[in-house]
C-alpha positions in Angstrom: -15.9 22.6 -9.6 -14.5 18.9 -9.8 -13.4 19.6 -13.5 -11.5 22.6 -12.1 -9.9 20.8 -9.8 -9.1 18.0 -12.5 -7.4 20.5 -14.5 -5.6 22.4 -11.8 -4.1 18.7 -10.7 -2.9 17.7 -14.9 -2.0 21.7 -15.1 0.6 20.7 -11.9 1.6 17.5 -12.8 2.3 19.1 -16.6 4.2 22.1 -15.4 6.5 19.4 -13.5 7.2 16.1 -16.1 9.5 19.0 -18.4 11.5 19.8 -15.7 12.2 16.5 -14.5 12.7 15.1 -18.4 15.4 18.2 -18.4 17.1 17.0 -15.2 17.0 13.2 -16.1 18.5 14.1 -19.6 21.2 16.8 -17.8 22.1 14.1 -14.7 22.8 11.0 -17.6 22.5 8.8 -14.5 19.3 7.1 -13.4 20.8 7.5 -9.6 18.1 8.7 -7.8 15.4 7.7 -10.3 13.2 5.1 -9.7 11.8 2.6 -12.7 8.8 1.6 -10.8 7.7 4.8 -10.0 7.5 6.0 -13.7 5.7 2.9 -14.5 3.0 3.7 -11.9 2.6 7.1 -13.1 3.1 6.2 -16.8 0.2 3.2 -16.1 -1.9 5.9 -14.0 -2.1 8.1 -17.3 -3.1 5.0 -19.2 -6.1 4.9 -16.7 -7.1 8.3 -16.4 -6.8 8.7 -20.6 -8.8 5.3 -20.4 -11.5 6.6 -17.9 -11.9 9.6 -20.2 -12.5 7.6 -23.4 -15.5 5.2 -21.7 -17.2 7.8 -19.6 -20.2 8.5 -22.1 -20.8 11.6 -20.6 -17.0 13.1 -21.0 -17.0 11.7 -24.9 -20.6 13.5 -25.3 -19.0 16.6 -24.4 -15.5 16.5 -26.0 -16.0 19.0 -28.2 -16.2 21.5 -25.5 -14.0 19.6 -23.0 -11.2 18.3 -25.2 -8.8 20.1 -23.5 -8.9 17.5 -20.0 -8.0 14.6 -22.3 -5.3 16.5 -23.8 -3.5 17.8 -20.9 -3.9 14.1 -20.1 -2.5 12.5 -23.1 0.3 15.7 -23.2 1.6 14.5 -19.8 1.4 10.9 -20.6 4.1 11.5 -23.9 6.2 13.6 -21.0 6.4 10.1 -18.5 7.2 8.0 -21.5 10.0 11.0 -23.0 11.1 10.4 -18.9 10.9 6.8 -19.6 13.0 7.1 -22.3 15.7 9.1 -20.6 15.5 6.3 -17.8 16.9 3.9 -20.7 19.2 6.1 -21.8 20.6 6.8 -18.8 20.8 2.9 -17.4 22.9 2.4 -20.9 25.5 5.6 -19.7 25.8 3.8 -16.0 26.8 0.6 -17.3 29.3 1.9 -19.5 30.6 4.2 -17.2 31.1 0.8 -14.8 32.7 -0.8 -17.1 35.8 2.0 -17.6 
């Protein structure tokens, strides 16, 4: 049931990081973003992938439960493609403040 519920919680949080990469790359602003948030969740994925790759139990298993790590790693590269647009976007204010 806990796996379940693991899943269920990456499945959400993978359905959403697309959606908000489209929006951050659409706005070209970063108003309304914040940088230490995505660093939070960005270092939060870091930990999760982490806790996968020492728990001996989980790496015992992998070849039937590869799937948790990946929808892990999967919404890691979607906070750092959000990261990304973050920089991007902090370039387009400042040049748009200085016109």
């Amino acid at each position: 049931m806990a796996e379940i519920l693991e899943i269920t919680m990456i499945i959400s949080f993978g359905i959403s990081w697309p959606l908000n990469v489209l929006k951050s790359y659409k706005a070209r602003t970063t108003k309304g973003k914040s940088l230490a948030f995505l660093l939070l969740i960005f270092f939060g994925y870091i930990a999760g992938i982490a806790s996968k790759l020492v728990n001996e139990t989980y790496m015992a298993q992998i070849g039937q439960k590869w799937y948790v790590l990946f929808f892990y790693v999967l919404n890691f590269i979607m906070v750092g493609v959000d990261l990304i647009m973050y920089i991007r976007n902090k370039r387009l204010d400042k040049l748009a403040e200085n016109k």
